[in-house]
N, CA and C atoms as a LAMMPS dump frame, in Angstrom:
ITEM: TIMESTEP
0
ITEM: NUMBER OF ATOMS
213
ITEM: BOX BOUNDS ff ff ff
-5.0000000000000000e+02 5.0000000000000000e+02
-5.0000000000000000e+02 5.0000000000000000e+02
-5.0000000000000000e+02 5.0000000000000000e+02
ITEM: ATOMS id mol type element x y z
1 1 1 N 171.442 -454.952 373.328
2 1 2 C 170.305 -455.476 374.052
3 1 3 C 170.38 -457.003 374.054
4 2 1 N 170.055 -457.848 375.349
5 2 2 C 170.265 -458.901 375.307
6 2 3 C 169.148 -459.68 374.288
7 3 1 N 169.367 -460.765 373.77
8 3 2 C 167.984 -461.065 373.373
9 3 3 C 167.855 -462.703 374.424
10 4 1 N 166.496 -463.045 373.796
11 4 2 C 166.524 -464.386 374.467
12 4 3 C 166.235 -465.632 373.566
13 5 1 N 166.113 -465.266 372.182
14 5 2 C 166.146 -466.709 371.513
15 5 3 C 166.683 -465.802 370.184
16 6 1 N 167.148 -466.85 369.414
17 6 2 C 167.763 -466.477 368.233
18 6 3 C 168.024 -467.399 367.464
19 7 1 N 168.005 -467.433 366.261
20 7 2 C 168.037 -468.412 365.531
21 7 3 C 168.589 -469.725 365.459
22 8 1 N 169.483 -469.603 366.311
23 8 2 C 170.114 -470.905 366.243
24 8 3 C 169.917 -471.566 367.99
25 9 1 N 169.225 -471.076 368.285
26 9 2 C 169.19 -471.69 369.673
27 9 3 C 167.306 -472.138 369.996
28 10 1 N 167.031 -473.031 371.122
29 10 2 C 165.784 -473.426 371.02
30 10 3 C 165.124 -471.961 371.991
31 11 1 N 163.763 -471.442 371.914
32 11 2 C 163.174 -470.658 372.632
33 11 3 C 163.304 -471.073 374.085
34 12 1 N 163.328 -469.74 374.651
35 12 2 C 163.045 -470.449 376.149
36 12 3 C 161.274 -470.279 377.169
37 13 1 N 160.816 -471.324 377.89
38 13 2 C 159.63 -471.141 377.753
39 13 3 C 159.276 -470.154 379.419
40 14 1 N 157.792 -470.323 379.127
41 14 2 C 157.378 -469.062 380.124
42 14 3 C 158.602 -469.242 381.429
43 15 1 N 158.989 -469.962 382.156
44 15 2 C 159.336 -470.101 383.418
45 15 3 C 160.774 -469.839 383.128
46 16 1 N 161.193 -469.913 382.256
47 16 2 C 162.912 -469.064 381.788
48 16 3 C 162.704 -468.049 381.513
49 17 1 N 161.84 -468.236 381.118
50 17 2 C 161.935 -466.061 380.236
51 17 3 C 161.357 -465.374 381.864
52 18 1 N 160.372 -465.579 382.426
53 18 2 C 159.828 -464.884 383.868
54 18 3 C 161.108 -464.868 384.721
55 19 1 N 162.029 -465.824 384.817
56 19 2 C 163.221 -466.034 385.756
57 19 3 C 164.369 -465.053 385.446
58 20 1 N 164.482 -464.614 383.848
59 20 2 C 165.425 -463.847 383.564
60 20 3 C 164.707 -462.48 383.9
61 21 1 N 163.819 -462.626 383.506
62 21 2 C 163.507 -460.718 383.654
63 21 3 C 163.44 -460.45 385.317
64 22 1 N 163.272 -461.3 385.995
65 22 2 C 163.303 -461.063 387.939
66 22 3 C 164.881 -460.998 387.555
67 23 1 N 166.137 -462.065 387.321
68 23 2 C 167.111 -461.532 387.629
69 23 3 C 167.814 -459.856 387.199
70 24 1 N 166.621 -459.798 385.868
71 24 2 C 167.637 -458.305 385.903
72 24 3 C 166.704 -457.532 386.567
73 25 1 N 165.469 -457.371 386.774
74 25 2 C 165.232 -456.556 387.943
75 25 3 C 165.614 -456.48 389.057
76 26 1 N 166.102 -457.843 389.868
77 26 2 C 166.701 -457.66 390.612
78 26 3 C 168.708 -457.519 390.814
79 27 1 N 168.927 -457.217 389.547
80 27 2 C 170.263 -456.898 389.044
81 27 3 C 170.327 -454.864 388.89
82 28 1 N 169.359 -454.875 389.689
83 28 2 C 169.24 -453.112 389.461
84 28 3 C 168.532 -452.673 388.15
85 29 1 N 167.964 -453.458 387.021
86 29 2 C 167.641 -452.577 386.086
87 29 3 C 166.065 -451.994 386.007
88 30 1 N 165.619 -451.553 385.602
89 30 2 C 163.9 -450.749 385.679
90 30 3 C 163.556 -451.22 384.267
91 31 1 N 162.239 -451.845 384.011
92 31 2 C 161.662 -452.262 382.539
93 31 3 C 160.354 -451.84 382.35
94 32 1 N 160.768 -451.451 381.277
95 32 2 C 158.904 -451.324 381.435
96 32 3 C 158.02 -452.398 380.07
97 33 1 N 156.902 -452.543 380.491
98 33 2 C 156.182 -453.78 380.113
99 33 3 C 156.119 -453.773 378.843
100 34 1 N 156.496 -452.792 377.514
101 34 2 C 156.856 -453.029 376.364
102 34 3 C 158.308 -453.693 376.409
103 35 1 N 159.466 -452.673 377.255
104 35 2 C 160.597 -453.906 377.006
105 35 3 C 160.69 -455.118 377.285
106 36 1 N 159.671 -455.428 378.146
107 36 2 C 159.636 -456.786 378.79
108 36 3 C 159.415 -457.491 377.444
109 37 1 N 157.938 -457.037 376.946
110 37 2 C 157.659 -457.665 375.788
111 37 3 C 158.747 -458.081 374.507
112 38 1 N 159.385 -457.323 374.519
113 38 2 C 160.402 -457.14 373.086
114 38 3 C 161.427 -458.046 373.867
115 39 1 N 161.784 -458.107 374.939
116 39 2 C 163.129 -459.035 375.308
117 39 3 C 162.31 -460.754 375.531
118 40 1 N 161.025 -460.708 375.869
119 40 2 C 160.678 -462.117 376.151
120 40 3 C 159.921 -462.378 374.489
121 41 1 N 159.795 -461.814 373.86
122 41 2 C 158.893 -462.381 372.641
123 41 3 C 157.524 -462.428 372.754
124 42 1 N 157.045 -461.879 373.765
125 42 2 C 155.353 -462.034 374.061
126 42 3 C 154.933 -460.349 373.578
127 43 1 N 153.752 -460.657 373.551
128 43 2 C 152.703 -459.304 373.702
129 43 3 C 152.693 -458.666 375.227
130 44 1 N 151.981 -457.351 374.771
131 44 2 C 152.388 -456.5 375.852
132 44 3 C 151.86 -456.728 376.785
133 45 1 N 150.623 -457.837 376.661
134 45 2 C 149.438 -458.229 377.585
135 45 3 C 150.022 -459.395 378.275
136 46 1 N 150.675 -460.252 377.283
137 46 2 C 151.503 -460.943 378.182
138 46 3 C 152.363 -461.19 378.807
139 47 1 N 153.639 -459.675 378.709
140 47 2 C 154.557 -459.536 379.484
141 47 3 C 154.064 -458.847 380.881
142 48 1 N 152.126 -457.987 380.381
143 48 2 C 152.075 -457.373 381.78
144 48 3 C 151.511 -458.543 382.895
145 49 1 N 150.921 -459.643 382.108
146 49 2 C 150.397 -460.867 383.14
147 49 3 C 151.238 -461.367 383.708
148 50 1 N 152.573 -461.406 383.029
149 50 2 C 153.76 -462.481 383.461
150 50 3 C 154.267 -461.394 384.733
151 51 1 N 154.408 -459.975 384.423
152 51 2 C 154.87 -459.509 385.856
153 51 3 C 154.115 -459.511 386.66
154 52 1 N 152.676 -459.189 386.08
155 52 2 C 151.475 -459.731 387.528
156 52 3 C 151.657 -460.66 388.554
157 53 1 N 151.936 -461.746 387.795
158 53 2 C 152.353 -463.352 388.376
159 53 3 C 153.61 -462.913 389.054
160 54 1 N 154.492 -462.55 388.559
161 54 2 C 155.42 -462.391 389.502
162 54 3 C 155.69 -461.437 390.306
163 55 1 N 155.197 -460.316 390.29
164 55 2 C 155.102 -459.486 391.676
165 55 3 C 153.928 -459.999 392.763
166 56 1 N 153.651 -461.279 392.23
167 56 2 C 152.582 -461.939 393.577
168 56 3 C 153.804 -462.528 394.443
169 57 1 N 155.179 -463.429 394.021
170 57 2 C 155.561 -463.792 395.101
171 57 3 C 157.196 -462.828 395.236
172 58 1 N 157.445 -462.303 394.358
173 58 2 C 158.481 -461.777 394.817
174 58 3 C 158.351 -459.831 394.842
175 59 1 N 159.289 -459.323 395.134
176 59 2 C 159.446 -458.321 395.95
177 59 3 C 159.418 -457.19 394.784
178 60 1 N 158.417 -457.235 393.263
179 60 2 C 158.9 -456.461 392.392
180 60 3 C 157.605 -455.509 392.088
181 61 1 N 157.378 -453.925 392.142
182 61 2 C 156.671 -453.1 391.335
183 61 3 C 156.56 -452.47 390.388
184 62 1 N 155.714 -452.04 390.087
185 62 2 C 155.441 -450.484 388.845
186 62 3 C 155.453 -449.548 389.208
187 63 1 N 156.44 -448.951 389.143
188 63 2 C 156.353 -447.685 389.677
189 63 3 C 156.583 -446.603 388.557
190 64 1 N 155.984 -445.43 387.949
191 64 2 C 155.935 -444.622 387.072
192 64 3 C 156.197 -445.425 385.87
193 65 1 N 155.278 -446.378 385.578
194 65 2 C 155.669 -447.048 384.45
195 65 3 C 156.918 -448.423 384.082
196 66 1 N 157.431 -448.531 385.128
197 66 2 C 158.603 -449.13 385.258
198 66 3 C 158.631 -450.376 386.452
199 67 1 N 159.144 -451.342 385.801
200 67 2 C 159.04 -452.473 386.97
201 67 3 C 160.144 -452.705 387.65
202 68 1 N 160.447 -452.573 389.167
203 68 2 C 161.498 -452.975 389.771
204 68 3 C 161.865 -453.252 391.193
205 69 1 N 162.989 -453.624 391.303
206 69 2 C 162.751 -454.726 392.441
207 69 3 C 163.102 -453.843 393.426
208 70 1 N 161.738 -453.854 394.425
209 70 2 C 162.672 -453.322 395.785
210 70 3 C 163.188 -453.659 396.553
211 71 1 N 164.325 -452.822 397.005
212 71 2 C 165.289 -453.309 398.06
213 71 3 C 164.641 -453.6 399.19
């Protein structure tokens, strides 16, 4: 599993971590808003706000639990 900060490197902040999880949704993968949470370091409330925010401008849903980008 990828991670996104780790000990020896600096965190990355909201607008890196929101940018990576659109590229792998739009890299084909399906997440759902606990993995979001566990790969960005936020709560589950704030990985579901952060996809809120971003299915306002780009092309991404929930569908059965799962967020992803439609074609």
């Amino acid at each position: 599993m990828i991670k996104l900060t780790d000990n020896n490197s600096r965190e990355l902040n909201a607008h890196q971590k929101a940018t990576f999880i659109a590229m792998l949704l739009w890299n084909g993968n399906e997440l759902t808003t606990a993995g979001i949470a566990r790969l960005t370091g936020t709560t589950w409330d704030g990985a579901d706000f952060m996809m809120q925010m971003i299915s306002g401008v780009a092309p991404i849903v929930k569908v059965d639990g799962k967020w992803k980008w439609l074609e």
